[in-house]
C-alpha angles and dihedrals in degrees: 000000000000107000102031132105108244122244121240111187104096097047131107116220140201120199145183110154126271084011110074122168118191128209145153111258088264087066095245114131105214123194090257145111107327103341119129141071120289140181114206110316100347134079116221101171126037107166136047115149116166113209133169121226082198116038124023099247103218121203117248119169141324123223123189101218088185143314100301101028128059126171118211113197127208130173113230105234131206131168090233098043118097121266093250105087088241083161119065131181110201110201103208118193117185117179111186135140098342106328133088105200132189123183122189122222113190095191103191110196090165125110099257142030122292128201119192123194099211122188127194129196125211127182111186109218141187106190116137128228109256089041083061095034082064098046111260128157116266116265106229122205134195126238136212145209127256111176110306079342137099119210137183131163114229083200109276081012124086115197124196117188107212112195150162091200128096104263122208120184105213118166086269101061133270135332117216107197126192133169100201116195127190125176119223112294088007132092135215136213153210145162157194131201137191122206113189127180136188133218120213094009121183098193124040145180111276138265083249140314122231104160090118086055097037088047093064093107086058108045076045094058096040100039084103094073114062094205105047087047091064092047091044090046099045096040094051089059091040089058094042078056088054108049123110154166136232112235084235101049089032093165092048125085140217137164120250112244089242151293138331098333099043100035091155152047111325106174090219103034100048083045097051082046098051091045092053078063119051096114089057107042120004087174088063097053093050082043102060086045086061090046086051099042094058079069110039110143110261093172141055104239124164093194086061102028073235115169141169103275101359117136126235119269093196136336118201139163105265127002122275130223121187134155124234137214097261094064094252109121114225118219122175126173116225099274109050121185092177101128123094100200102049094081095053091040087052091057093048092043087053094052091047089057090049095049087043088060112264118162107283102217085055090051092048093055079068095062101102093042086052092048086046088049094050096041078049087065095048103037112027103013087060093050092172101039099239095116101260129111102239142182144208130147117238105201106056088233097066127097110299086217122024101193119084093281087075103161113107097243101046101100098072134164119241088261087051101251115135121256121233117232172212083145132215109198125209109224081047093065083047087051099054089038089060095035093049084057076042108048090040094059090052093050087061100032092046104036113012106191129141083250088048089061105047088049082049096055091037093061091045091053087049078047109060091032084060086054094054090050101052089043087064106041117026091049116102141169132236126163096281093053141269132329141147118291113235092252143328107268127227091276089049093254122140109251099219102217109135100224140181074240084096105055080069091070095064093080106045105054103237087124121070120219097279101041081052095054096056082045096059085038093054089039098061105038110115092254084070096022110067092172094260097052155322117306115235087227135019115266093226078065107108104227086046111136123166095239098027101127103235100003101070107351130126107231110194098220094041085057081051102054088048097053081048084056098052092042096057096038098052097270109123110133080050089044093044083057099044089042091039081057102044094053083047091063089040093056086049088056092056090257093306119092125193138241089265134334129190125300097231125140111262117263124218092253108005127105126230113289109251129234099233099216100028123129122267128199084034118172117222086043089065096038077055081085096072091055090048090052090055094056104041104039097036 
């Protein structure tokens, strides 16, 4: 239906960035919802749907063979034919560099020969992501014939369709016709390709992947357990599908946010996702720095929430514009600086990459977009100079909340009214707190130089100072005891939702032993703890609802940050149950969790509720893997 966003969750994709194709599980793309091929940010095939004139084609199975490869299996029905399915048509999609390629194999284990009439029909099309993530109708285009070629241009993308099939060009698009013939015991075969390229791209397949290969220690340790196996397995070709390059730093990595709606560079998402792998990969993480560095704010620009040393919220080809449920339409240009928690996330994943073993002339290169990054948390970060890292979005078409929790009704108040910002959130004071001890080690260890030291010692007394001032001011009180309020409000009062925000403290230091330990306690209750994972916000909270995006949720990534956060503060028993029920939701999502589900209780029986338009393949939710496994094999 026109004006709605498309659900995802029963969709197969194939995906190898910035390549995606979208299909039901019985491999048709139907002109519908999200289905179709893209590149980047535009869609330039929305239908193709294989018929027979001659046998019913049923449906059997689908099997992701990887990230960019997935077999879907029919049998090839007749009323004279036997009841076993001795024919079989298997349906192979392969996405890789440019190309998105199908062969059809007709395997004919009958006693006789068999000869099948296929059709396939194709609608060109030239429709762009945020237009179908609203929504809108699909833009078809027309194609022409070059030669034994069709063509068709989806605006800066030009298609060509490749075939051995008959081809007809009717108004709705093209007819692919094949009379596939295979002798008893034999099989037959036949194909189309699309090859699509883009002028002028921003984001790019990779110099190469390598997290499958790279992520060998880890399918090793975790080969013991059958289920997380599978999770380890699935998520480390996931990610591989996921990798990318930015036209401008064309030798350097980083992982997309997520498919189909983040195909490209988000500054915290590709952080968080290069942090979850460290253990995998190190390169990547000082990869994706470099990535980030080439556009590290040097200005101060309100269209673009631009500033001296901030890192990037997003960067995509052309600018978006979507309205939101609140009724406060969202506009960002194509480079977005509006986060408030990329920038010190960029100094502490820097310094992870450095400590994992990274070339060290490669990390110092680093060193003035790391002094830029620091000064970012004192000068601009603290934009009214109380302390805290705040945010509030200039324009009126930004983003209403700049942390992770970016919906616009995710910083409530315990009744469920909306607090007014600027906002100060909580995890983000953990975060500079972490990256100021970070950022200090690599000036010494990086540079050395009497200067080097004072500017250390200067950020770890910003540092602890920081820590004495959230102690006081972000701690309150319920029934069940005290915790630290979600954030600090525009008039510096602590908004007293209890929120999955704090499970983000544990890593970065900012709590001392005892405020950990009701942190973990308060964590892992079953107003926080639904079973799967940890609740973005406390049941007893009154706007929680289970699927409410922000407001009751599980988001995968968000569980995992808080099982990183108990590890490394002394909870295992508490990380090995919050980990135990996030793999078990992973395993109910067939290895592949999404971006978030719904916070319900689990049911003897019942899988996970999906969050219909979630992403999926996400990836900090498969780099999520490495964090489970932690906690689970150490």
């Amino acid at each position: 239906m026109e004006g709605l966003q498309p659900l995802l969750h029963q969709l197969t994709p194939t995906i190898s960035a910035p390549l995606q194709a979208w299909s039901e599980r019985d491999g048709q793309i139907r002109a519908d919802g999200i289905q179709g091929v893209y590149l980047a940010d535009r869609r330039v095939l929305s239908a193709a749907v294989l018929t027979s004139g001659s046998h019913e084609l049923q449906p059997l199975v689908a099997e992701t063979v990887s990230h960019g490869e997935t077999r879907f299996v029919m049998t090839v029905r007749h009323p004279a034919g036997a009841i076993d399915p001795e024919v079989l048509l298997i349906r192979r999609r392969i996405v890789e560099g440019g190309t998105v390629r199908e062969t059809l194999e007709l395997k004919n284990a009958s006693a006789g020969d068999v000869s099948v009439h296929l059709t396939l029909a194709v609608t060109p099309d030239s429709s762009v992501m945020d237009a179908i993530k609203g929504g809108g109708p699909a833009q078809a285009v027309r194609a022409e014939a070059r030669g034994a070629e069709w063509t068709w241009s989806a605006e800066e993308v030009e298609v060509t369709l490749r075939t051995d099939a008959t081809v007809t060009d009717h108004d709705a698009g093209l007819t692919l016709t094949w009379h596939l013939q295979a002798p008893s015991g034999a099989a037959a075969e036949s194909h189309w390709l699309l090859e699509c390229r883009e002028s002028g791209a921003v984001v790019t397949a990779p110099p190469r992947r390598g997290l499958t290969a790279a992520g060998a220690h880890l399918r090793e340790t975790s080969s013991g357990n059958p289920k997380l196996a599978r999770f380890v397995e699935r998520s480390l070709t996931d990610l591989d599908g996921l990798v990318m390059s930015h036209a401008e730093v064309p030798d350097a990595r980083f992982v997309a946010a997520g498919a189909p709606w983040f195909l490209t560079l988000f500054g915290r998402d590709s952080l968080l996702t290069a942090r979850f792998l460290l253990d995998v990969d190190p390169q990547l993480a000082l990869e994706t720095c470099r990535v980030l560095a080439h556009f590290q704010g040097t200005r101060v620009d309100t269209a673009t929430a631009e500033q001296p040393g901030k890192i990037l919220h997003e960067v995509r080809r052309a600018g978006i514009t979507v309205d939101t449920p609140e009724g406060r339409p969202t506009s960002l240009p194509p480079v977005y600086y509006g986060t408030i928690d990329a920038t010190p996330l960029w100094i502490s994943l820097l310094h992870g990459a450095w400590r994992a073993g990274v070339e060290e002339g490669e990390a110092r290169s680093l060193l003035p977009n790391l002094r830029a990054a620091l000064a970012w948390l004192r000068d601009s970060g603290d934009s009214d100079g109380d302390g805290f890292l705040e945010y509030h979005d200039e324009t009126g078409t930004g983003l209403a909340n700049q942390g992770w929790k970016d919906s616009g009704d995710s910083v409530r108040w315990h009744d469920g009214s909306l607090a007014d910002g600027p906002i100060a959130l909580v995890e983000v004071q953990g975060y500079a707190y972490r990256a100021a001890f970070d950022g200090a080690e690599l000036l010494e260890a990086l540079d050395g130089g009497p200067d080097a030291r004072a500017e250390a010692g200067e950020w770890r007394a910003w540092a602890g100072a920081l820590r004495e001032r959230f102690r006081e001011a972000f701690w309150v009180s319920d029934a069940s005891g005290p915790y630290p309020a979600i954030a600090l409000d525009s008039a510096k009062r602590p908004v007293d939702s209890l929120s999955s925000n704090i499970g983000h403290l544990l890593a970065t230091g900012i709590l001392d032993e005892e405020e950990a330990a009701l942190v973990a306690a308060r964590l892992t209750a079953p107003d926080m703890f639904s079973g799967y994972g940890i609740r973005t916000i406390s049941t007893t909270n009154g706007g929680y609802w289970p699927l409410r995006y922000h407001v009751g949720s599980v988001w995968t990534h968000d569980t995992a940050m808080a099982i990183e956060g108990l590890l490394e503060a002394g909870f295992e028993e508490e990380a090995r149950l919050v980990a135990e029920g996030l793999l078990e939701a992973a395993d109910r999502f067939d290895s592949r969790p999404p971006e978030l589900f719904g916070g319900d209780a689990p049911m003897v029986g019942a899988p996970p509720t999906p969050y219909p338009a979630s992403c999926r393949p996400q990836a900090w939710a498969a780099a999520s893997a490495a964090i489970v496994a932690r906690a689970l094999t150490s």
